[in-house]
C-alpha positions in Angstrom: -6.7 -195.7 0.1 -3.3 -194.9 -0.1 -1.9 -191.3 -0.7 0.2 -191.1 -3.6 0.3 -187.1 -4.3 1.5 -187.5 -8.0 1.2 -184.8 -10.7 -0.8 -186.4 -13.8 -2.1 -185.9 -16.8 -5.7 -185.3 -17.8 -7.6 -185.8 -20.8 -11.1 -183.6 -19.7 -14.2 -181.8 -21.1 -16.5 -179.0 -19.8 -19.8 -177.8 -20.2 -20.7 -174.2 -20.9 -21.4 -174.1 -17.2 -17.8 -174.5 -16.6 -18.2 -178.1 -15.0 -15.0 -180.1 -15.3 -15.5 -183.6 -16.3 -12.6 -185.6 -16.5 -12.2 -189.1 -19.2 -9.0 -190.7 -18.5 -5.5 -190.1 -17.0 -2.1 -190.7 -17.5 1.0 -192.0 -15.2 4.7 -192.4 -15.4 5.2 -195.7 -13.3 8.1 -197.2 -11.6 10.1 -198.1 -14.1 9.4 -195.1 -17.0 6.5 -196.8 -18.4 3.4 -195.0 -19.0 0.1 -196.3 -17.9 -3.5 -194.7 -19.7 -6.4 -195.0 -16.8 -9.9 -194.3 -18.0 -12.5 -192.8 -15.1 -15.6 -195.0 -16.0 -17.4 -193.0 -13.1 -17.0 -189.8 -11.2 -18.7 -190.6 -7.7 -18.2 -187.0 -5.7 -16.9 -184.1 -6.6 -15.9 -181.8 -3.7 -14.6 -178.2 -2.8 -11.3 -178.1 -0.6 -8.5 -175.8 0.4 -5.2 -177.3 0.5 -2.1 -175.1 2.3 -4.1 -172.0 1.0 -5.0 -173.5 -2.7 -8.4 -173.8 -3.4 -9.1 -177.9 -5.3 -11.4 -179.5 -6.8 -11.7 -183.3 -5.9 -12.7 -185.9 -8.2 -13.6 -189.4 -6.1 -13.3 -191.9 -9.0 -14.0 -195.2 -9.7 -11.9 -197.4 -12.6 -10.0 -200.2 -14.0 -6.7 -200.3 -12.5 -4.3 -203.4 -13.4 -7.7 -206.0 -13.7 -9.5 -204.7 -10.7 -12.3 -202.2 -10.2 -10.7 -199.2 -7.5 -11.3 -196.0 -6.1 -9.0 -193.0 -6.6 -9.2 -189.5 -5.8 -7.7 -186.7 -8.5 -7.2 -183.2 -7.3 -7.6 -180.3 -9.6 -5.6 -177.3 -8.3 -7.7 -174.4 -9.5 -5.2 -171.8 -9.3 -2.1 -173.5 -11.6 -4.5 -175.9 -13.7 -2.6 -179.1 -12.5 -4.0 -182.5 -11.8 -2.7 -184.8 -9.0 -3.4 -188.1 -8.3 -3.7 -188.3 -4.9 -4.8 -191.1 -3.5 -5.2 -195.0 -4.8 
């Protein structure tokens, strides 16, 4: 996978235990089109502290341009944001 460390945004739901569950993404490409990425599976989801901020991350799997790939989104619990970090 390649790292792309880009800030996204997140269409999610959570349970009343607080779980974070995210649906679908979206990304400004290239050339300031916007692409819609739905998560059709969250494989792991795993604790980590990044420079000092704690993060939640999501290994994915979805339907990128035709072809079934694995991503990984990071959800910095401290500011709220979403990154798509690597593809």
């Amino acid at each position: 996978m390649k790292i792309i460390a880009k800030a996204i945004e997140v269409v999610s739901w959570t349970n009343t235990e607080g779980k974070i569950n995210p649906i679908r993404f979206r990304i400004s490409n290239d050339d300031k089109s916007i692409s819609v990425i739905k998560i059709d599976k969250v494989i792991t989801i795993d604790k980590e502290k990044l420079a000092g901020n704690n993060m939640l991350v999501f290994r994915c799997q979805g339907i990128i341009k035709g072809s079934e790939r694995l991503y990984e989104l990071k959800y910095e619990l401290g500011t709220c944001k979403w990154i798509l970090f690597k593809i």
